[in-house]
C-alpha positions as CSV (number, residue, x, y, z in Angstrom):
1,X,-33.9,-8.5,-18.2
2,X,-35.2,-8.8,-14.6
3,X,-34.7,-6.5,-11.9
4,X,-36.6,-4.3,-8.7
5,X,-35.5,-2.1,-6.3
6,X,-35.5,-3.2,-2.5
7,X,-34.8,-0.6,0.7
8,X,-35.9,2.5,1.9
9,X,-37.9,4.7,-0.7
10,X,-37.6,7.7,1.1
11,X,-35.3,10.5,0.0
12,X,5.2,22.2,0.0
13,X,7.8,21.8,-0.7
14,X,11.0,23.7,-2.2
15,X,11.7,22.6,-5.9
16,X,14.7,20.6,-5.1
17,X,17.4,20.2,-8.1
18,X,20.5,17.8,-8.4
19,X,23.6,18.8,-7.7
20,X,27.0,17.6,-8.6
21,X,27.8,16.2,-4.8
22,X,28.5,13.1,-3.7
23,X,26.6,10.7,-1.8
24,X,27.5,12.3,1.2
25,X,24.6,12.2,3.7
26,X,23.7,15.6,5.0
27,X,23.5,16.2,8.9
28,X,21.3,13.6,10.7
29,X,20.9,11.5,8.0
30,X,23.1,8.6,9.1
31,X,21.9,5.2,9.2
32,X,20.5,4.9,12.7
33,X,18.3,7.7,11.5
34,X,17.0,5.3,8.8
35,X,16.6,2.3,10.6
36,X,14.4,-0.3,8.4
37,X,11.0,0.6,10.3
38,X,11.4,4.5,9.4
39,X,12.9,3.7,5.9
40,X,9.8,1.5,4.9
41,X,7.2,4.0,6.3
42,X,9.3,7.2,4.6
43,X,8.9,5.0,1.0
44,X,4.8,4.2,1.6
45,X,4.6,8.1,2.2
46,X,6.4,9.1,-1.2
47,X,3.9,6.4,-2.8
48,X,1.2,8.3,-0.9
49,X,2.0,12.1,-1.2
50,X,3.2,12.6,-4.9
51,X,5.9,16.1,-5.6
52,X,3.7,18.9,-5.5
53,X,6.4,21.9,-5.8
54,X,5.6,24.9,-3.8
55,X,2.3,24.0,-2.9
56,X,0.6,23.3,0.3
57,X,-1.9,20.6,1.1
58,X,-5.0,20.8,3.4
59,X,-5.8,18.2,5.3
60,X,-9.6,18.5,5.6
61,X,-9.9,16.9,9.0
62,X,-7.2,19.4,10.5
63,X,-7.1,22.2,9.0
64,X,-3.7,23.1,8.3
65,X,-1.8,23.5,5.4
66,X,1.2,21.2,4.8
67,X,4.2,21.0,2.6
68,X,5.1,17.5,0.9
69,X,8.1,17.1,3.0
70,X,6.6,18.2,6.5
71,X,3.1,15.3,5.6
72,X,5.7,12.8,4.9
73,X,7.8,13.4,8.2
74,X,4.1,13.2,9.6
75,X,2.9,10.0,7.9
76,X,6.3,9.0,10.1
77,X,5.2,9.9,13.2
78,X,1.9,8.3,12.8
79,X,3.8,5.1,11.6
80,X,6.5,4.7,14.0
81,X,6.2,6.8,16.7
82,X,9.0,8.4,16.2
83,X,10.6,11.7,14.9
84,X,12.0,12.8,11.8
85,X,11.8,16.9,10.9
86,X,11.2,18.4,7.5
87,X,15.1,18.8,6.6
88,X,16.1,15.6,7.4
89,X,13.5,14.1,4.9
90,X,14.9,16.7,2.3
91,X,17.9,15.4,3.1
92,X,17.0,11.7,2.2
93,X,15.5,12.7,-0.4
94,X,18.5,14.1,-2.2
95,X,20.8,11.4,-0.9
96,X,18.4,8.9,-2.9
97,X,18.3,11.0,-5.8
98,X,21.6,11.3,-6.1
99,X,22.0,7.8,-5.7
100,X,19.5,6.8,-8.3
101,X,20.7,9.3,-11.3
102,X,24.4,7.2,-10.9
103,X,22.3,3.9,-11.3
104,X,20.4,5.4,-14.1
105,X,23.5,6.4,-15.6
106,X,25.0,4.0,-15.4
107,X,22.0,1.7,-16.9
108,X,22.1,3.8,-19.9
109,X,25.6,4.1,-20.7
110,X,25.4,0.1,-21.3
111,X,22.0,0.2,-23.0
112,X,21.7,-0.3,-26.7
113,X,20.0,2.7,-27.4
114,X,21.5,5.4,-30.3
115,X,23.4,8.2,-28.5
116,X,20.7,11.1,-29.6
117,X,18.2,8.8,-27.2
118,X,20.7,8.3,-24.4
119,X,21.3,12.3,-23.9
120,X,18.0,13.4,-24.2
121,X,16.9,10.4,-21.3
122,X,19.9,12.2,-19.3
123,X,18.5,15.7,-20.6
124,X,14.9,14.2,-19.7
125,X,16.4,13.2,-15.7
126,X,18.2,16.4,-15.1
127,X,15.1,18.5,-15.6
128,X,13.5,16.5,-12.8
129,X,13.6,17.4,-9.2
130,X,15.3,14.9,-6.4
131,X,11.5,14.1,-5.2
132,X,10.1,13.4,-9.0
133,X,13.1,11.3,-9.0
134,X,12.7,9.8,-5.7
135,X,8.8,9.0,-6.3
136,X,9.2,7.5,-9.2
137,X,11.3,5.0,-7.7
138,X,9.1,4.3,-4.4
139,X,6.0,4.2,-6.5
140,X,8.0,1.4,-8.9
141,X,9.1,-0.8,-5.9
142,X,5.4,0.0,-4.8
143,X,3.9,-1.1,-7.7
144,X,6.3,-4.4,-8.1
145,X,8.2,-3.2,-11.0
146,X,11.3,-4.2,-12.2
147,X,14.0,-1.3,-13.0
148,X,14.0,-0.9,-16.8
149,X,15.1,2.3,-19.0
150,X,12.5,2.4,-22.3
151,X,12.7,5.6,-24.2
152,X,9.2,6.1,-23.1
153,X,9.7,5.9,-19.9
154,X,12.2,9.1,-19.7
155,X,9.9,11.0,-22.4
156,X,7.5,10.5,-19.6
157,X,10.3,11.8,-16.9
158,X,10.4,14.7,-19.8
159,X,6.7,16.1,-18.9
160,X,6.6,14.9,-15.3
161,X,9.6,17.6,-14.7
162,X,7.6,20.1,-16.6
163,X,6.0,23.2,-14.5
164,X,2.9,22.5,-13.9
165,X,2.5,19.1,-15.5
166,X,1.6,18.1,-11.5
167,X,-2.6,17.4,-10.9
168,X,-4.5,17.9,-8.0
169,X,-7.1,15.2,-8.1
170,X,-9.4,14.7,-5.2
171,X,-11.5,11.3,-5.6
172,X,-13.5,13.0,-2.4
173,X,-12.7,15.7,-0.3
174,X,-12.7,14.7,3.4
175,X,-9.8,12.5,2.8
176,X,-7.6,14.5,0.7
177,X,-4.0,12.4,1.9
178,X,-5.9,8.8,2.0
179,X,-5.7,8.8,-2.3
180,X,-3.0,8.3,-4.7
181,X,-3.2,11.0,-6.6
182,X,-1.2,12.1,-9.3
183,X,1.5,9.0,-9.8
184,X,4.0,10.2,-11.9
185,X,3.5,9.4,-16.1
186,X,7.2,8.1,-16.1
187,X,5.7,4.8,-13.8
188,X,2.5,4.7,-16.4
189,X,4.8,5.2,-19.7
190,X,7.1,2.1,-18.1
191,X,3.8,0.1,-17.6
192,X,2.8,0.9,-21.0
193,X,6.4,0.1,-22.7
194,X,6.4,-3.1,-20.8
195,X,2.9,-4.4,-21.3
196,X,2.7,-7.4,-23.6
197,X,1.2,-6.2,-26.4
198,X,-1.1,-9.3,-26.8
199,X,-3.4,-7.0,-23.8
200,X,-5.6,-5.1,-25.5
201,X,-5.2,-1.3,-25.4
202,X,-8.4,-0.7,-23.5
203,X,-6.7,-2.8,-20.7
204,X,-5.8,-0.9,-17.2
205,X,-7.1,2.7,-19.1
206,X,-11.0,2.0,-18.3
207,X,-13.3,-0.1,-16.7
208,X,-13.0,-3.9,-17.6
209,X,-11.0,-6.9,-17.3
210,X,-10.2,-10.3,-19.7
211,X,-13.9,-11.4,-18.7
212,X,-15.8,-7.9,-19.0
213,X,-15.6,-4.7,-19.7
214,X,-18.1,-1.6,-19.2
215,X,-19.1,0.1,-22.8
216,X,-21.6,2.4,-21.3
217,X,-23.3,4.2,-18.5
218,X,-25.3,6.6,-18.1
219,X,-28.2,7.9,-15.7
220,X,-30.4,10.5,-16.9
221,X,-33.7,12.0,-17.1
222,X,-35.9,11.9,-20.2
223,X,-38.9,14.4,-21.0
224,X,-41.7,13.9,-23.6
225,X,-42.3,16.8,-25.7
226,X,-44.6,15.4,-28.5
227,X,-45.0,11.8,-29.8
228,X,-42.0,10.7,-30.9
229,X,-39.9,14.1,-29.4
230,X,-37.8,13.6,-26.4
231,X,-35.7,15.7,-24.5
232,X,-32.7,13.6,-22.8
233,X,-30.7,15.4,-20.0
234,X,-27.6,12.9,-18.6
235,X,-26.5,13.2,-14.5
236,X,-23.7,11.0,-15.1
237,X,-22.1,9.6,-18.2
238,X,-19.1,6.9,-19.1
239,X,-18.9,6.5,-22.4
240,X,-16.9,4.5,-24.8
241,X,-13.9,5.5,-26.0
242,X,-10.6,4.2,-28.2
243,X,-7.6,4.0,-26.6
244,X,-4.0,3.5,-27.6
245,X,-1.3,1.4,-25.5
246,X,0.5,5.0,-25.0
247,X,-1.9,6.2,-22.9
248,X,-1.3,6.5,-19.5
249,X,-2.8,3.7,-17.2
250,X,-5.2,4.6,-14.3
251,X,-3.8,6.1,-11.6
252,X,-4.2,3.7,-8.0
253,X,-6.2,4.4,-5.3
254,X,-5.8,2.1,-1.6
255,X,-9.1,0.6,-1.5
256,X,-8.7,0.4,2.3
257,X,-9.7,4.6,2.2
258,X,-12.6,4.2,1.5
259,X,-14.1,1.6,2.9
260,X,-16.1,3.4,5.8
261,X,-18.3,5.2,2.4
262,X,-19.6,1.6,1.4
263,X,-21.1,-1.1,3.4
264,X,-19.2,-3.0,5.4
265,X,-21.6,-6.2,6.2
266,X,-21.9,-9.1,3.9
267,X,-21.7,-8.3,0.2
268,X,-20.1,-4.8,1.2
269,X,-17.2,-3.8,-0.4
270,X,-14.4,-5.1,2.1
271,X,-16.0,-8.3,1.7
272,X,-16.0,-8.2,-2.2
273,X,-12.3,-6.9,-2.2
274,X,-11.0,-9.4,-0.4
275,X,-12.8,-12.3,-3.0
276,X,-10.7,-10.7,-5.5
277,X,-10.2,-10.6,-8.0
278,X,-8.2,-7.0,-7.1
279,X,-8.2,-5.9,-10.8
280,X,-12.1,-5.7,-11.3
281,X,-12.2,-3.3,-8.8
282,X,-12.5,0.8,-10.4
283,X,-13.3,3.8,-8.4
284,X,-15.0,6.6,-10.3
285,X,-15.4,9.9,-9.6
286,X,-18.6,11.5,-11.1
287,X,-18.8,15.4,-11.5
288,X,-23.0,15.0,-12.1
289,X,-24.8,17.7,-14.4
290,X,-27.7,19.1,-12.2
291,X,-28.5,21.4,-14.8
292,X,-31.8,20.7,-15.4
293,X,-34.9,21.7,-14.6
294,X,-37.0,19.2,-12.3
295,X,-40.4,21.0,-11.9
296,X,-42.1,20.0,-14.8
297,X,-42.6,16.3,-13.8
298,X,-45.6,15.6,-16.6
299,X,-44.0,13.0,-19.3
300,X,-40.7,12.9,-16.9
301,X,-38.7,9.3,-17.2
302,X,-35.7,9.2,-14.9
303,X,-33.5,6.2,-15.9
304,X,-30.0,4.0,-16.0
305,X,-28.8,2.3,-18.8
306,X,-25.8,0.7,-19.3
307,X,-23.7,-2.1,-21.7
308,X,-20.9,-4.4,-21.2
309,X,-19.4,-6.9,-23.4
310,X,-17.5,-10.5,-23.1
311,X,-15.7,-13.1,-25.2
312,X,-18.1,-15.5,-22.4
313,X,-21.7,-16.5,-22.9
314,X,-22.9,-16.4,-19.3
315,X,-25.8,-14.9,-17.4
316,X,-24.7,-11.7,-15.6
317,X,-26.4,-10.6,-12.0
318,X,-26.0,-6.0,-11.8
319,X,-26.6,-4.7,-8.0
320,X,-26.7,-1.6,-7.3
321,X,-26.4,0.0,-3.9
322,X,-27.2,3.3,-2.9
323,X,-25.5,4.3,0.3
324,X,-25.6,7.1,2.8
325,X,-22.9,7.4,5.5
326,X,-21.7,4.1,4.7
327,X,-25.1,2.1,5.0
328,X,-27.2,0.4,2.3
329,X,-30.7,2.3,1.3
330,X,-31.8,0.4,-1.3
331,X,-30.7,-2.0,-3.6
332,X,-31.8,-2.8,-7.5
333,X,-30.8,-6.4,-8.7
334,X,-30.9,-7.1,-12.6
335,X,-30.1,-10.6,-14.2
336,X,-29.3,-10.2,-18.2
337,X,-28.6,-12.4,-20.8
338,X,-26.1,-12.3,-23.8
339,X,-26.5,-11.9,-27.4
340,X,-23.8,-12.2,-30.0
341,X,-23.1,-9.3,-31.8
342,X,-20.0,-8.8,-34.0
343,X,-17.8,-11.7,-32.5
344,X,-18.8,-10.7,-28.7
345,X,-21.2,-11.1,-26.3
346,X,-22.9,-8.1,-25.5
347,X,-25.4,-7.3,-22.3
348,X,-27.5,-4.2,-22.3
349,X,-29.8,-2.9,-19.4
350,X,-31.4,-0.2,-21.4
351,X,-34.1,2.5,-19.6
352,X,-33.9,0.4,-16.1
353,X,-36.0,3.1,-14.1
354,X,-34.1,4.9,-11.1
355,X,-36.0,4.4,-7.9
356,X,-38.0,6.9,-6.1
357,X,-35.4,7.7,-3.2
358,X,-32.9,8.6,-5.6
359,X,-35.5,10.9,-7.8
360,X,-36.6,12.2,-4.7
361,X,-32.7,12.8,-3.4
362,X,-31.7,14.7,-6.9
363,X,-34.8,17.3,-6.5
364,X,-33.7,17.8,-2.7
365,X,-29.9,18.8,-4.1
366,X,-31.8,20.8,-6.9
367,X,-33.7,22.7,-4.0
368,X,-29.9,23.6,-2.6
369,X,-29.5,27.3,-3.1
370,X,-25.7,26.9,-3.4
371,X,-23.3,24.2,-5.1
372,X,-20.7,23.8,-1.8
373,X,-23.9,22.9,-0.1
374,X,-24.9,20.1,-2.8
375,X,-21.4,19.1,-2.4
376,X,-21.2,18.4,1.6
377,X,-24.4,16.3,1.1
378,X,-23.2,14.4,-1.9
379,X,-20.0,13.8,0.6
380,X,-21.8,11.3,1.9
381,X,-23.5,9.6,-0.8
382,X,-22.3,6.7,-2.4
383,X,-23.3,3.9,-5.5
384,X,-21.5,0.1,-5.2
385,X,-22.3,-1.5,-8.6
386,X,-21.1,-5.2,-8.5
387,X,-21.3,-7.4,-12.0
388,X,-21.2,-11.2,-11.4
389,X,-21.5,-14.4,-13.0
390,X,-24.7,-15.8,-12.1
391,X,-23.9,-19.4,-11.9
392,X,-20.7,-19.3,-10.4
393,X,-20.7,-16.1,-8.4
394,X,-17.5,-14.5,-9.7
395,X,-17.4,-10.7,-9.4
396,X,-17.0,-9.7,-12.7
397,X,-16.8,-5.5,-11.8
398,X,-16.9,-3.5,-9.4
399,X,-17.4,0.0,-9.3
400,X,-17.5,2.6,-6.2
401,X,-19.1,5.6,-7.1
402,X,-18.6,8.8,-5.1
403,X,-19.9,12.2,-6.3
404,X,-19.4,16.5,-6.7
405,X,-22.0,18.5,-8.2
406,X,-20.1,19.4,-11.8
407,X,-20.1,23.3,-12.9
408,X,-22.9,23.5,-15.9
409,X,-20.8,24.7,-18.4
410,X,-18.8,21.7,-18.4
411,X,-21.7,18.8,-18.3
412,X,-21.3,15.5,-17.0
413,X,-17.6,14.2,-16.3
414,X,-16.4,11.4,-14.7
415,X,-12.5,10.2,-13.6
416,X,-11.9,6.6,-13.1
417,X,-9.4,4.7,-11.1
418,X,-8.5,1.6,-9.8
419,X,-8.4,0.0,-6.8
420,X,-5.6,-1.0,-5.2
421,X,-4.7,-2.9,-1.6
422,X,-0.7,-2.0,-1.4
């Protein structure tokens, strides 16, 4: 393995139920008031803003507090220039529902399923409100899926109409409406029912694609107590995992919000996205451990290592960026070579050391007296990691880092998505 570091080494909405109406369009809901241009825009902001029941949502940039209904009416505005209020998108929304529970029914009643499946699907709907409903469909046509009724994708309905089955997960906080957050586990239990099962389980639930997949990361610092005694504290941590095809795939992010944390010259991630290929592209959220104590720098060893593995021999080339406000600090480029292990070909960068901006940025957080301060600086602090073939350039992986300091008690923790260009 080869590698060295180059840069800078300085350092609401009402829970709405079904009723037993008609398709009858409540006041202002006629056609003209959704005209094609509104109607497209209303379906990217259910894909956008997932059914969060009573609560509100802060936008950061703002300010104010917003129900689901009144950011969707908003996202209109912004759109399309024109204006649609709070009721009339509740009004859509239960004229769509409606609409879709007759479909559904209908689908069912001519399914081969047993009868006990077919009323506890129907039991399994009714429980969910007109939005769940509703989302579930945008974030389908959204997605490119075709309509189909699997029993796992209504024992998914089942636990998405649950109370408080709903996340609140914030990639990063200044942009808390730019993320998909949340998608529904109806759409991932209808991706999971109608995967081939030739794709490996680990497919579309962690980092990796047909070519490569991520094992291991980790960043951490190392202290020498004897000879042959070491004390190992980990920042960050991915480990491996098993997974089962029941599992719920990664939840989407639009790559397009966040491009303004990475690089956008050559070799930023703009660039790399639009290379392709999409699906080797992951966003992960690290909560980092900063429990530790940094004083005593005698025997210290901070350090990345991490491990991929391939059906491919090949040569792989591992940059990493570190970026502040959207700009390149420094950069650490790696070249490793496979060896066959077990039937695969495995590449390990083992104890790679960290550079000196980034030791020197972790003991400036450290020197923080609260965590919310830690916090607004990691805002804007970023880590591109690109994996490509060496000879013929293909990205292999990508992975955008963005960070929050992680509450001791819980360690290390990570959440990883993927990136998506809708």
């Amino acid at each position: 393995m080869e590698g060295s570091w180059s840069g800078s080494e300085g350092g609401d909405e009402d829970v709405e139920r079904l009723s037993d109406g008609g398709d009858k369009p409540a006041e202002g809901d006629a056609e003209g008031v959704w005209s094609p241009d509104i109607e497209q825009s209303f379906q990217e902001a259910l894909a956008i803003y997932p059914p969060c029941g009573r609560r509100k949502i802060i936008l950061s940039d703002e300010g104010k507090m917003y129900g689901r209904n009144e950011l969707i009416a908003r996202y209109i505005k912004l759109r399309t220039g024109k204006t649609r209020t709070r009721k009339q998108v509740s009004s859509h929304i239960q004229v769509l529902a409606r609409k879709k529970v007759r479909e559904i029914q209908a689908a069912i009643k001519v399914t081969s399923m047993e009868q006990s499946v077919k009323d506890k699907a129907l039991q399994s709907m009714a429980s969910m409100s007109s939005a769940q409903i509703v989302s579930a469909t945008a974030i389908h046509n959204k997605l490119g899926l075709r309509p189909a009724f699997p029993t796992g994708l209504w024992q998914g309905m089942l636990s998405a109409g649950q109370a408080g089955s709903s996340q609140d997960v914030k990639p990063f906080v200044q942009q808390a409406y730019a993320i998909q957050p949340a998608v529904t586990s109806a759409i991932t239990s209808l991706e999971a029912a109608t995967a081939p099962p030739s794709v490996p389980a680990w497919q579309g639930r962690s980092i990796g694609t047909s070519k490569l997949r991520l094992l291991h990361f980790s960043a951490f610092l190392e202290h020498q107590r004897e000879a042959d005694s070491y004390n190992k504290h980990l920042f960050v941590q991915i480990g491996q995992s098993t997974h089962t095809h029941s599992e719920p795939l990664l939840e989407p992010v639009d790559v397009r919000q966040i491009y303004d944390k990475f690089p956008e010259k050559k070799g930023g991630l703009k660039e790399l996205y639009a290379n392709g290929p999409a699906h080797a592209f992951f966003l992960i959220k690290f909560w980092a451990d900063l429990s530790c104590n940094v004083q005593d720098e005698s025997g210290a060893f901070y350090g990345v290592s991490s491990q991929y593995e391939s059906p491919d021999n090949m040569t792989i080339t591992c940059s990493t960026k570190v970026c502040s406000f959207g700009k390149q600090v420094v950069e650490k480029v790696e070249t490793e070579y496979a060896r066959f292990e077990n039937g695969r070909f495995v590449y390990r960068i083992s104890r790679s050391p960290m550079c000196e901006y980034m030791i020197n940025f972790i003991h400036k957080l450290k020197h923080l007296p609260e965590k919310y301060m830690m916090n607004s600086v990691l805002e804007n602090f970023t880590i591109l990691l690109v994996v490509t073939n060496r000879d013929t350039q293909e990205t292999l992986l990508c992975l955008a880092c963005v960070f929050e300091v992680s509450n001791s008690e819980h360690g290390a923790q990570h959440t990883i998505y993927r990136l998506l260009k809708e």
